[in-house]
PLY file of the C-alpha trace (Angstrom):
ply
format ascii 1.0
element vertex 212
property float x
property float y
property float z
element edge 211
property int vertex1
property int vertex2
end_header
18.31 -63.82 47.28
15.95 -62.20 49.72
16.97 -58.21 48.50
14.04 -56.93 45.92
15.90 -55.96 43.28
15.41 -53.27 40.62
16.13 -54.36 36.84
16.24 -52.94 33.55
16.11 -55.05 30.82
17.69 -53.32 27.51
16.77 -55.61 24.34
15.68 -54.55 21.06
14.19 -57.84 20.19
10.75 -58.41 21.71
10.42 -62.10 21.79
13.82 -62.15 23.41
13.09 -59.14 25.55
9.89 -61.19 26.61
11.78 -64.66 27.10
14.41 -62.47 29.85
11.30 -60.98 31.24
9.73 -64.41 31.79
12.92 -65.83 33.01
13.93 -63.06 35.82
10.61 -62.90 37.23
10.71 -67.02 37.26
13.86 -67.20 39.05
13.84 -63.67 41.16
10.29 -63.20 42.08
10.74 -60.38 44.75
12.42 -58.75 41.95
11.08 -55.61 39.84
11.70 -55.14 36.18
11.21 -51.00 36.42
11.58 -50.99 32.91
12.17 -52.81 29.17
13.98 -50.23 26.54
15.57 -51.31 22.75
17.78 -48.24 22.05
20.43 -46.07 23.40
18.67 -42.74 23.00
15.80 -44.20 25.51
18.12 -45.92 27.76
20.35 -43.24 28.53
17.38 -40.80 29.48
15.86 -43.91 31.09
19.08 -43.93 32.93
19.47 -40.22 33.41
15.74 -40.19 35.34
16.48 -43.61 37.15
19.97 -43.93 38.90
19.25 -46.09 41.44
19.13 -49.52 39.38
20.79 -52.89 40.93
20.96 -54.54 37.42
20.84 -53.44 33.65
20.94 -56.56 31.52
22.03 -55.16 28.32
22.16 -56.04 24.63
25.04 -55.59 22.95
23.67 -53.86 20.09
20.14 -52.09 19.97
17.81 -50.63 17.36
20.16 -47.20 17.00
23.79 -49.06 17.53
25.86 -50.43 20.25
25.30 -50.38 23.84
28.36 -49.10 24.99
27.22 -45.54 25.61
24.63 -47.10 28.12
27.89 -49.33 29.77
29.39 -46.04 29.87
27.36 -43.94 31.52
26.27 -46.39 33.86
30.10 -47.07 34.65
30.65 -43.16 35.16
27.75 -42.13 36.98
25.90 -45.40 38.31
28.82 -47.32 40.40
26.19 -49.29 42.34
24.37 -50.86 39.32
25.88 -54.06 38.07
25.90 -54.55 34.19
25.75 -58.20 32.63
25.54 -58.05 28.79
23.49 -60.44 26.88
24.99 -61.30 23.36
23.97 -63.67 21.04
26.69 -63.13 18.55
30.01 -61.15 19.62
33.24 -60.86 18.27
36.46 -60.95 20.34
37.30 -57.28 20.05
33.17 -56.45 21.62
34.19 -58.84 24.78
37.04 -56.74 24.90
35.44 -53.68 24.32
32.69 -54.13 27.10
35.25 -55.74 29.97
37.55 -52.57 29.60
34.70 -50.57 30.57
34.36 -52.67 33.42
31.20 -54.51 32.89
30.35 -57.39 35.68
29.56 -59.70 33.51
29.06 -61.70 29.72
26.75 -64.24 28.93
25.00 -65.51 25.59
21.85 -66.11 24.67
22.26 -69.49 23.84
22.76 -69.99 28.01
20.10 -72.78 29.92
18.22 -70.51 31.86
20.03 -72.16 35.17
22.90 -70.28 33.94
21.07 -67.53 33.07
19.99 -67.23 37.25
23.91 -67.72 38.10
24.90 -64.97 36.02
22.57 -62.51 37.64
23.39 -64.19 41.37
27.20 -63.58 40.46
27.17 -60.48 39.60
24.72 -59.23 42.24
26.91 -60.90 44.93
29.75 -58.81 43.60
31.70 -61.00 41.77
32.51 -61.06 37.75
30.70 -63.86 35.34
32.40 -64.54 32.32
30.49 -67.96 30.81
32.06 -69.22 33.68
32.87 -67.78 36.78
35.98 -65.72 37.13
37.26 -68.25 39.81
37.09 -70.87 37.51
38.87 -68.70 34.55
41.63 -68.21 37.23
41.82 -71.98 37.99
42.54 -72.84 34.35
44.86 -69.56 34.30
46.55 -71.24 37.22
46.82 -74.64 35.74
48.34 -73.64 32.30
51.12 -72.19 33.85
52.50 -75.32 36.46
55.85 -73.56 36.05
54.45 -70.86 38.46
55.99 -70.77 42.25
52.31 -71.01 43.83
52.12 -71.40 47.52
50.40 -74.31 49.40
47.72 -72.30 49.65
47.54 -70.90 46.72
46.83 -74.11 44.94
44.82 -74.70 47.29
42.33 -71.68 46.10
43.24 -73.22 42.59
42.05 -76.50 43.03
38.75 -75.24 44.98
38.30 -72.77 42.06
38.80 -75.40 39.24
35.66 -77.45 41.40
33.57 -74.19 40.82
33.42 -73.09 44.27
33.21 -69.32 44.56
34.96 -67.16 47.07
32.67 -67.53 50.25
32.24 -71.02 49.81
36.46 -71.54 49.41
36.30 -69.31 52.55
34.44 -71.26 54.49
35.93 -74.56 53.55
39.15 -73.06 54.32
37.68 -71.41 57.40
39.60 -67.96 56.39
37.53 -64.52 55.56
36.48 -64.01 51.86
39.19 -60.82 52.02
41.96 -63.05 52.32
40.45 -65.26 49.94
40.69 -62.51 47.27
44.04 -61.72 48.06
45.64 -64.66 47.17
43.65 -64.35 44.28
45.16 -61.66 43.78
48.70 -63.24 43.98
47.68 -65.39 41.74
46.67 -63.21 38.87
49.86 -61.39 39.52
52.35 -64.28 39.34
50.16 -65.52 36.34
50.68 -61.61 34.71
47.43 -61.07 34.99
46.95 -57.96 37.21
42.92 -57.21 35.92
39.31 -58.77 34.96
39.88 -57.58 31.50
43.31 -58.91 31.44
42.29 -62.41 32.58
39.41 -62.22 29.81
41.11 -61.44 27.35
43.94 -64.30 28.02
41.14 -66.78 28.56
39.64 -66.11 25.24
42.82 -66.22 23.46
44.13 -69.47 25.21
40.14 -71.11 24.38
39.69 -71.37 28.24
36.00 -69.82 27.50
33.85 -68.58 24.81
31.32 -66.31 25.23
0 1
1 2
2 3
3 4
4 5
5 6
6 7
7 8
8 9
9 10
10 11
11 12
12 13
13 14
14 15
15 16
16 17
17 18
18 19
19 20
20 21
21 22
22 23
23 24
24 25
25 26
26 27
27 28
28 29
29 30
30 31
31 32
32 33
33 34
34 35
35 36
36 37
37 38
38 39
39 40
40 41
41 42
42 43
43 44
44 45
45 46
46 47
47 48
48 49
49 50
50 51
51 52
52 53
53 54
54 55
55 56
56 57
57 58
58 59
59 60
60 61
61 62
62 63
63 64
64 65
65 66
66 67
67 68
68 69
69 70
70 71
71 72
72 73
73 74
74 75
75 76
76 77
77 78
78 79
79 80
80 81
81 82
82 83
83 84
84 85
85 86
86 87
87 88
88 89
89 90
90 91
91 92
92 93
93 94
94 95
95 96
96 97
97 98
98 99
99 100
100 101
101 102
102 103
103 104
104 105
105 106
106 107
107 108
108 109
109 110
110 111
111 112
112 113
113 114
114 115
115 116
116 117
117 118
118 119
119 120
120 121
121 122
122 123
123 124
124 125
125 126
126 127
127 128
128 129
129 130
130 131
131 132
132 133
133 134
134 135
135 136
136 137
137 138
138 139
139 140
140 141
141 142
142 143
143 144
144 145
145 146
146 147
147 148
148 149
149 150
150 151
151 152
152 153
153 154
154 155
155 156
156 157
157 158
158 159
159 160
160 161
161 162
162 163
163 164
164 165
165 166
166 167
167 168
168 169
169 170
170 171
171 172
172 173
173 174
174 175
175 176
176 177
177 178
178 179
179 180
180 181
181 182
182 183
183 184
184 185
185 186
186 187
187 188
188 189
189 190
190 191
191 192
192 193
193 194
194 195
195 196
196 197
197 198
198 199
199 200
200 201
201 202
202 203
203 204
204 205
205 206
206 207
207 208
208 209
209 210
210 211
């Protein structure tokens, strides 16, 4: 990842706030941490004075209550900056919660930091991170429901997505662009009634295809 990115880390726990730290600036090293905040009230001016962030790794709950005031605001007024939420306990109804808002992605704490680095690779590159990449949520989304009239090359995608492949390297392979790639992706959540990220999510937590 050559592009010097810009990253706020939002933890209220400083021995976990200093483990990301560490981690990032292992893994990213042209990147710059512009700043480390542990409650709302901070973040959101933070915010308010800084909108031109790439990432904001973000606790799900800080010193003065949960973070989805920050996911907000950043949703409404920072479109650019990607948002991956670190948890290291969550219930079902917080996923939920955080992926309606849109949200890019949801990892725990208890993540290898190699995982850790995907997350943050994934969601910079534009695509969602859910534990496990949303390709591979659509692949088991796609194989629980065999009954489904999938096209040639639509199980095609599947079967690329169930090896963990993400969309430019199933492009590539395929030799098609990474737009068509998406839309029959697209077809796929549709014939699988699943027309959204949050949708998908929420069906993959339900069914025990992840847990975040």
């Amino acid at each position: 990842m050559d592009k010097i990115l810009k990253i706020l880390i939002v933890e209220d726990h400083p021995l976990t706030r200093m483990g990301i730290k560490l981690s990032v600036s292992r893994n990213f090293p042209s990147c710059e941490i512009v700043g480390e905040k542990e409650s709302v009230k901070d973040t959101l001016f933070f915010l308010h004075e800084n909108p031109t962030l790439d990432l904001v790794l973000l606790d799900i709950t800080l010193t003065d209550g949960s973070s989805m005031p920050i996911a907000q605001y950043i949703k409404q007024n920072m479109p650019q900056t990607k948002i991956l939420v670190c948890s290291m306990n969550s219930s079902y109804m917080d996923i939920v919660g955080f992926v309606e808002l849109g949200v890019d992605g949801f990892i725990s704490k208890f993540s290898d930091e190699s995982v850790f680095a995907s997350a943050i690779t994934t969601v910079i590159d534009n695509e969602s991170f859910f534990g496990k990449d949303i390709s591979q949520i659509i692949a088991a989304v796609g194989n629980a429901n065999n009954d489904l009239n999938f096209t040639e090359r639509e199980r095609q995608i599947i079967q690329l997505c169930a090896a963990g492949k993400r969309v430019k390297a199933i492009a590539e392979e395929l030799k098609i662009s990474k737009r068509t790639v998406e839309a029959h992706k697209a077809n796929i959540f549709n014939k699988s009634g699943l027309k959204s990220t949050a949708e998908i999510v929420k069906y993959a937590l339900e069914k025990g295809i992840i847990t975040l």
